[in-house]
C-alpha positions in Angstrom: 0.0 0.0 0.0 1.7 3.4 -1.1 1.3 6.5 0.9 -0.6 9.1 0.0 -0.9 12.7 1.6 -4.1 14.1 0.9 -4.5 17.6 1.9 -7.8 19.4 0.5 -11.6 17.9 0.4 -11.2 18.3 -3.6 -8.8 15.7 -3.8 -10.2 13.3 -1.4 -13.7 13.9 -3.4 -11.9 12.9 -7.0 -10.7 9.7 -4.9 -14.0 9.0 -3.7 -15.6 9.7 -7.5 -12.9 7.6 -8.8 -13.5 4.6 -6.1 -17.4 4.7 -7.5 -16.9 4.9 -10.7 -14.8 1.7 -10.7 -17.7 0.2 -8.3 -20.4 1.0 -11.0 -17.9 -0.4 -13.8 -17.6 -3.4 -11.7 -21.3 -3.9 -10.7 -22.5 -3.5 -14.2 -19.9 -6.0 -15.4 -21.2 -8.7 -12.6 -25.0 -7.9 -13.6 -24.5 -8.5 -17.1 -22.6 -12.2 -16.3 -25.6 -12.7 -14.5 -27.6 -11.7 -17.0 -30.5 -9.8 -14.5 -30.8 -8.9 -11.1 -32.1 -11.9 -10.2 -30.7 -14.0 -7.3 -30.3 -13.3 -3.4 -31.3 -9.9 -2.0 -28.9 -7.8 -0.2 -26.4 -4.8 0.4 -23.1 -3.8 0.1 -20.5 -0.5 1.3 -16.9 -0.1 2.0 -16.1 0.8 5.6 -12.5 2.5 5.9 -10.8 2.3 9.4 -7.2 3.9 8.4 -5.3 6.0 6.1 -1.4 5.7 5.5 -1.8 3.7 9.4 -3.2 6.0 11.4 -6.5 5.5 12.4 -9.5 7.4 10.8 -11.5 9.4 13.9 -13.8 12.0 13.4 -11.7 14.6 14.8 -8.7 14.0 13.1 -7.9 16.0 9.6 -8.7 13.6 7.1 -11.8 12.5 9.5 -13.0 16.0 9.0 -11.9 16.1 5.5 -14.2 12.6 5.1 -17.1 14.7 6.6 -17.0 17.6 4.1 -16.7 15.1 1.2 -20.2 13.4 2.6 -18.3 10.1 4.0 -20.8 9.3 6.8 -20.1 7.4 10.1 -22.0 4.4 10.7 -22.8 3.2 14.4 -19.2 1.7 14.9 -18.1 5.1 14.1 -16.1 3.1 10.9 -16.2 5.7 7.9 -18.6 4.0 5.2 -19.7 4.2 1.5 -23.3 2.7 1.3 -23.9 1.1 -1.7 -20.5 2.8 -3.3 -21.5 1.6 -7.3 -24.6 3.5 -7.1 -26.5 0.5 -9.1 -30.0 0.3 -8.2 -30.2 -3.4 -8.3 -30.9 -6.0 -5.2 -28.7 -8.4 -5.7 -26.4 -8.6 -3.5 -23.6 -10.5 -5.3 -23.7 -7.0 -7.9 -23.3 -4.6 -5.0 -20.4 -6.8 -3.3 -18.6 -6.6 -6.5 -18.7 -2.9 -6.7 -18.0 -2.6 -3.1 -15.0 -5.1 -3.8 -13.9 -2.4 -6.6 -14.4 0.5 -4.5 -12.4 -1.0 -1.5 -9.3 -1.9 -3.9 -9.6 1.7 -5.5 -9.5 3.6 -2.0 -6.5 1.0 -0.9 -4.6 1.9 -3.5 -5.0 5.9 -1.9 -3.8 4.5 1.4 -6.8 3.8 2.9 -7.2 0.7 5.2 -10.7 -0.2 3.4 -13.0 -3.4 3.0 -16.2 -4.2 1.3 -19.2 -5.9 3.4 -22.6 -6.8 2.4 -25.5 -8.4 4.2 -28.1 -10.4 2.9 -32.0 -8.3 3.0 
């Protein structure tokens, strides 16, 4: 994983843009194998913990630099990306794949970041 300093919201957002826009490439690219939408219900995010190993916290700079970008907290105070590809479909195997896409994008920034999903 390569450091990266970010330093202004606008660069975090083009990071976050970049991370969905591989997620929507990747969940279209799953729904089409599939071939419809068909198939177990569900959800899927990214929830990221870390950047460059220091641990994300609402008070720290690029915790308040997450806020300003729209990066919410969920109720383990983990920073997450609901449904990061953006595709309105159910199935849950197309929204782990995006989240899967977005993850590896945002690791690539330095981010400590994982995909989950849970079936509906």
């Amino acid at each position: 994983m390569a450091s990266t300093t970010i330093t202004t919201v606008g660069s975090l957002e083009a990071i976050i843009t970049e991370a969905r826009t591989a997620a929507h490439e990747a969940a279209n690219r799953k729904l089409g194998e599939l071939g419809s939408d068909w198939g177990a219900c569900g959800f899927a995010w990214v929830n990221l913990y870390e950047h460059n190993g220091k641990k994300l916290d609402g008070r720290s700079k690029m915790g308040k630099l997450l806020k300003q970008a729209g990066v919410k907290q969920d109720y383990t105070r983990a920073f997450q990306i609901w449904n990061p590809s953006g595709v309105h479909a159910q199935n849950v195997d197309v929204l782990e794949a995006g989240a899967r896409a977005a993850a590896d994008v945002l690791r690539s920034f330095g981010f400590e970041a994982y995909a989950g999903s849970r079936l509906d």
